[in-house]
C-alpha positions in Angstrom: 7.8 -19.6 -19.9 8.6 -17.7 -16.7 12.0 -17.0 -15.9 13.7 -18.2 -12.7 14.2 -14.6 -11.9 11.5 -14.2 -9.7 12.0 -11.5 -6.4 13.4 -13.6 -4.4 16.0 -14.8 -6.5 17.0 -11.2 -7.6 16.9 -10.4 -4.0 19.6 -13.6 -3.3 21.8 -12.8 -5.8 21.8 -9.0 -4.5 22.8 -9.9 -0.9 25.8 -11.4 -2.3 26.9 -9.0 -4.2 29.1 -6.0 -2.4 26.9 -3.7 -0.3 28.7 -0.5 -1.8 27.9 2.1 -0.3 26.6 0.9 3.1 26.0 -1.8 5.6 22.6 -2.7 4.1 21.2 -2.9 0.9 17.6 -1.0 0.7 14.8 -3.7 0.8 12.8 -1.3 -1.4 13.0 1.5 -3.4 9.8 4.3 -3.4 9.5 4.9 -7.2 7.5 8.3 -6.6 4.2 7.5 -8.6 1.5 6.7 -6.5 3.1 5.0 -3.3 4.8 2.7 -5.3 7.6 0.8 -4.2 10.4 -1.3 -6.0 13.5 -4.2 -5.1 16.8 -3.1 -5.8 17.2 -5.2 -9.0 13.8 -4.6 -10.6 13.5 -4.0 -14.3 10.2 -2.9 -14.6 8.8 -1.9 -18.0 5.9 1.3 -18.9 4.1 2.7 -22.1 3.3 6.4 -22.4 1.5 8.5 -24.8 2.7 11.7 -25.7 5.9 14.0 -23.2 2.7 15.0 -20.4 2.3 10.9 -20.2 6.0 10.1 -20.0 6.8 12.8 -17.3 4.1 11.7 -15.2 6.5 8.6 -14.2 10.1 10.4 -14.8 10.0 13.3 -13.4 8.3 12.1 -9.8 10.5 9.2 -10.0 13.5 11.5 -10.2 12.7 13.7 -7.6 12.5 10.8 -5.0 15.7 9.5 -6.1 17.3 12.9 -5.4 15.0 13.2 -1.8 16.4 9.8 -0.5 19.9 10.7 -1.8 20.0 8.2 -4.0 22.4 8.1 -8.2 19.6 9.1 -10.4 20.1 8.9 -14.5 17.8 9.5 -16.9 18.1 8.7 -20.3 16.0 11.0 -22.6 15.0 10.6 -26.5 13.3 13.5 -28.2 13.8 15.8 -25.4 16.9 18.4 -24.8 18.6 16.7 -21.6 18.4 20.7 -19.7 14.2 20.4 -19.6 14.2 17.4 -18.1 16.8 19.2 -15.2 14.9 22.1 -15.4 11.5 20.0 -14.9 13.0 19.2 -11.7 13.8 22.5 -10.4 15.7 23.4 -7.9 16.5 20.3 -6.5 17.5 19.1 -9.8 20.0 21.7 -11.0 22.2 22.0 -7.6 22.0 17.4 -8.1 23.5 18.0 -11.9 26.0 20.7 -10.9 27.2 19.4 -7.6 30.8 17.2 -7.7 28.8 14.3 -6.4 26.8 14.1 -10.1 24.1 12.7 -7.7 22.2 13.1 -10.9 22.7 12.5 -14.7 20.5 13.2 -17.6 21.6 12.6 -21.0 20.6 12.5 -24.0 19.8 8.9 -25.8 22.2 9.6 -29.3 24.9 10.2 -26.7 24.7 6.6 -25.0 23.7 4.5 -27.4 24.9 5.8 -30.6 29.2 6.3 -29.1 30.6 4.2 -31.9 28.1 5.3 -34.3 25.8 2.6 -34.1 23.3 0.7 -32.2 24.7 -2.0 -30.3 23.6 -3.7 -27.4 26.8 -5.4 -26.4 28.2 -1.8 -26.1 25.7 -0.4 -24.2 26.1 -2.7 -21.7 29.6 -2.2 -21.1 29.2 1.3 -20.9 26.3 0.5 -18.0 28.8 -1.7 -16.2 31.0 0.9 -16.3 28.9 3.7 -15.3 26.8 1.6 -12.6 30.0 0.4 -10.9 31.9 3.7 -11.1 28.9 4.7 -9.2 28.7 2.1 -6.5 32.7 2.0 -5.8 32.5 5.6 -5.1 30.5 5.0 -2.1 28.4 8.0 -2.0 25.3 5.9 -3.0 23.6 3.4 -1.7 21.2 3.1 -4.8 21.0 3.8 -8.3 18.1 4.4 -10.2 17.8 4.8 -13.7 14.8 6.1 -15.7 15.1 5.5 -19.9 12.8 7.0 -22.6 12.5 5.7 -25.6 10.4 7.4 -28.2 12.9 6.9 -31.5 12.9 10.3 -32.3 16.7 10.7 -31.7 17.9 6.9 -31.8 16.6 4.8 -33.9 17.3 1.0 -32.3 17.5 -2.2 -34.5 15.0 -3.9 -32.9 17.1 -6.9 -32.4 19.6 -5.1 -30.6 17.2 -3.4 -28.2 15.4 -6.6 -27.0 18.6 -8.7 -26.2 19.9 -5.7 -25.0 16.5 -5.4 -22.7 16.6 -9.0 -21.8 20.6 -9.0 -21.3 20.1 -6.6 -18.7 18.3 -8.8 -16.8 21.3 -11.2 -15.8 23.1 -7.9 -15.4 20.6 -6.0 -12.6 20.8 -8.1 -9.6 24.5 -7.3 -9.3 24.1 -3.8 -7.9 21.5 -2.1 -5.8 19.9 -0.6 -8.7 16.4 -0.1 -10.4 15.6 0.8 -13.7 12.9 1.9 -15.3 12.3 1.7 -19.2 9.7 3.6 -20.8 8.4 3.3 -24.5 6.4 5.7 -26.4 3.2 3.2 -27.4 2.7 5.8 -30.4 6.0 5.7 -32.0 6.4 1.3 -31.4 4.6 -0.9 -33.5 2.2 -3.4 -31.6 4.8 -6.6 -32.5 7.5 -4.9 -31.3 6.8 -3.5 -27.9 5.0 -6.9 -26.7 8.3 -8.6 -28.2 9.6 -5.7 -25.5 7.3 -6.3 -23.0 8.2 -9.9 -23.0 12.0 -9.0 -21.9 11.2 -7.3 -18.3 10.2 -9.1 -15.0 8.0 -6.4 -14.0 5.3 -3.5 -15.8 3.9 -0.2 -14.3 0.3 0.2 -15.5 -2.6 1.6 -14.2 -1.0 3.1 -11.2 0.2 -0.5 -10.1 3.1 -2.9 -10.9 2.8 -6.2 -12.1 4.5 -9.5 -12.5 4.8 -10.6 -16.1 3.8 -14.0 -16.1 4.7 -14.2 -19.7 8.7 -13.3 -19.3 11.5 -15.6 -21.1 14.8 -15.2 -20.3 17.7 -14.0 -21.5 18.5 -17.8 -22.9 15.4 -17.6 -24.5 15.5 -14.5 -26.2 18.9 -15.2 -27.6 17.6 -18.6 -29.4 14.6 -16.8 -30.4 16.9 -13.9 -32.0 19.5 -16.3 -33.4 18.7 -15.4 -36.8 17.9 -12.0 -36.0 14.6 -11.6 -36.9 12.7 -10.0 -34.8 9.4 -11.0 -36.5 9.7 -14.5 -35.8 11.2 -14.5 -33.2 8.8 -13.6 -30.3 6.3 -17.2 -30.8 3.8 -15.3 -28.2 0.6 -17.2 -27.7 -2.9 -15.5 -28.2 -3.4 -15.9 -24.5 0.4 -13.6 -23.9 -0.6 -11.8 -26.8 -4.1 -10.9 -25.3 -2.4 -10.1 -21.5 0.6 -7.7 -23.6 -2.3 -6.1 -25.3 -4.1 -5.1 -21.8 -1.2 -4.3 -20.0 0.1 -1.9 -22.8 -3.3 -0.1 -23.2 -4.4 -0.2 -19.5 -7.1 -2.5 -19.6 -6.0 -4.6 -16.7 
């Protein structure tokens, strides 16, 4: 069950799309943690342990977004939006004041919770919105996004969040973007995140990123949510079950 959005499809469906911004799209985007590198259109998925854990990707992954100039937005649960700015420093402050907005932190209950409730068809259209705002504006090449998700201030249905994680996935290769989505292993039950896990091309873990050979696509997910149950609907097999279980603890 892999999905046919492997690199070099994302990477197809990117060059089609407008190169806002530029005359070239990126071919790869330094993600700050460890020489890492991404393609625009990567939805790559981490766990953390605890604010130390979660801001050893975030913040450096930030602060090269704002050193190659690129539209950096964080989304932040159970943490004031101004310490993650502040955690940036100096750099990070003049990016959130300047007219530019070259960077954006806000706070989870104020995205995902607009209309009162979670929904993932709405967050979506406020990411279209925001993503190609962004891109039409022409003062960035790329966007990167960083989300935390520790359901402290939001609490998701579960339902919601994973199409909403796997409905991004026909969304990303529009735009030269990369996002990043990080959950707080402590504060998801086991069932839940690998049903997570299952819904993004690529995970950082253990100072590397992988390809998730056990990805379904967004198709999938949708008939396995149908009845919107998240409980029955991931079917993962003992061998996914056993790779989700390495990749979220780090035994890899």
């Amino acid at each position: 069950m892999v999905s046919s959005l492997t690199a070099g499809n994302r990477r197809s469906r990117l060059e089609q799309s407008l190169a806002i911004g530029s005359d070239a799209v990126p071919d790869r985007v330094a993600l700050g943690v460890g020489g890492l590198e991404a393609e625009p259109g990567d939805h790559i998925c981490g766990v953390f342990s605890g604010e130390m854990e979660r801001d050893q990707v975030l913040i450096p992954f930030l602060q090269a977004g704002l050193a190659s100039g690129d539209k950096c937005i964080c989304v932040v649960d159970g943490t004031a939006p101004g310490e993650i700015v502040a955690a940036l420093g100096p750099t990070g402050e003049a990016a959130a004041l300047a007219t530019s907005k070259q960077l954006e932190v806000i706070g989870a209950s104020d995205l995902y919770l607009r209309s009162g409730r979670f929904s993932a068809d709405e967050v979506i259209g406020s990411w279209k919105a925001a993503i190609s705002d962004a891109m039409y504006a022409g003062q960035f090449d790329v966007v990167r996004v960083v989300e935390a998700w520790s359901r402290r201030d939001v609490l998701p249905d579960m339902t919601e969040l994973l199409i909403l994680e796997s409905e991004m996935n026909r969304y990303l290769p529009l735009y030269p973007q990369v996002i990043v989505c990080l959950y707080d292993i402590d504060r998801f039950g086991g069932g839940a995140l690998m049903n997570l896990v299952m819904t993004h091309p690529r995970m950082l873990v253990g100072g590397v990123v992988i390809e998730n050979p056990y990805l379904l696509t967004p198709d999938e997910v949708l008939a396995k949510t149908a009845y919107r149950d998240v409980a029955t609907a991931s079917s993962i097999t003992e061998e996914a079950e056993e790779w989700y279980f390495d990749v979220t603890t780090g035994s890899t």
